[in-house]
C-alpha positions as CSV (number, residue, x, y, z in Angstrom):
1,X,96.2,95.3,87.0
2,X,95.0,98.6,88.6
3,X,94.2,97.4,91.8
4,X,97.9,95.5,91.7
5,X,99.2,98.5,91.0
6,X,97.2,100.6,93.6
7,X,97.5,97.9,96.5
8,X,101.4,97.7,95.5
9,X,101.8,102.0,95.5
10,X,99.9,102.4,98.5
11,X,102.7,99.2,100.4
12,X,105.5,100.9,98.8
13,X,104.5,104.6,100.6
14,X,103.6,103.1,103.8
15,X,107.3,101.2,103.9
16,X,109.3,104.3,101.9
17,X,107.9,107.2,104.5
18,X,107.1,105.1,107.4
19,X,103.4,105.6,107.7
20,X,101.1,103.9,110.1
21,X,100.1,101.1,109.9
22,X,96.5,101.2,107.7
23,X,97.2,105.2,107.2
24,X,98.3,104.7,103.1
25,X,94.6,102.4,103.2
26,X,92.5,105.6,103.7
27,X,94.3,107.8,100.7
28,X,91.9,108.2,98.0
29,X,92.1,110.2,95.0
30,X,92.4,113.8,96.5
31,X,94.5,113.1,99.0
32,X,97.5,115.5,99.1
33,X,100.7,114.2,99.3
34,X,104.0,116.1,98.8
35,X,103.6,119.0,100.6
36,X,101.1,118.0,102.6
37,X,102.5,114.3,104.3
38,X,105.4,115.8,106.4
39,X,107.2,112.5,106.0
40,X,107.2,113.1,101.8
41,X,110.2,115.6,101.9
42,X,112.6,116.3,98.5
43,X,114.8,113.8,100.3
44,X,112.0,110.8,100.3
45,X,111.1,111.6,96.9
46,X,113.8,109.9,95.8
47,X,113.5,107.1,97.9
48,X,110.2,107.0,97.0
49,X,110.6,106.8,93.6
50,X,113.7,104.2,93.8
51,X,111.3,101.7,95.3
52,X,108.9,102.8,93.0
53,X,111.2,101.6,89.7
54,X,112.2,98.0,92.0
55,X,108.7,97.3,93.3
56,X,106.7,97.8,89.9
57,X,109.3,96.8,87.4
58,X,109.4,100.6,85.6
59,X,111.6,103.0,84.5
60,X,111.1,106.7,85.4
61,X,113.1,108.7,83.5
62,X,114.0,112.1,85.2
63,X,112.2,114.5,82.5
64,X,108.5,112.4,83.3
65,X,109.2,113.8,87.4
66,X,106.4,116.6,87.5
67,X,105.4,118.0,90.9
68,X,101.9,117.8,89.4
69,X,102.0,113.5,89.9
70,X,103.6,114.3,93.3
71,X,100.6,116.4,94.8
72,X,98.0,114.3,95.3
73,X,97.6,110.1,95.5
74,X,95.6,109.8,92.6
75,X,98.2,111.7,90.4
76,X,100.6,109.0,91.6
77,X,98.6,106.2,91.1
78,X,97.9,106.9,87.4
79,X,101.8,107.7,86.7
80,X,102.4,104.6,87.9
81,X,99.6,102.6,86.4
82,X,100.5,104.3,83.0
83,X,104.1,103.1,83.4
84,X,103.3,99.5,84.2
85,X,100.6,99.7,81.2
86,X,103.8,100.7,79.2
87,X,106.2,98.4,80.5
């Protein structure tokens, strides 16, 4: 289910902030996002998290958004994965 979810997340940022083609492939756990991805802005955060919801079949109420899952791709990844193992 991880790697789903991991293969899924890194689809969903590539089509959301229209990164290059293989770019989302190289992110590993480190790698910054918000603030440092000029395409993840306040305004594709939403997006972003929209797609998010459809794409893995969860529910992200606004008091779990912490710019702490934001920052990097492996604080992403395990949101996500621990609202799928939830769901």
């Amino acid at each position: 289910m991880s790697n789903d979810t991991d293969l899924l997340l890194r689809r969903i940022l590539t089509d959301v902030l229209g990164l290059k083609p293989g770019q989302a492939e190289s992110f590993e756990a480190g790698t910054g996002l918000f603030g440092h991805l000029p395409e993840l802005d306040s305004m594709a955060v939403a997006g972003l998290l929209t797609e998010m919801e459809d794409r893995l079949d969860i529910v992200i109420d606004d008091d779990e958004i912490e710019g702490e899952m934001l920052e990097t791709y492996g604080g992403l990844l395990t949101f996500a994965e621990g609202k799928r193992a939830k769901a």
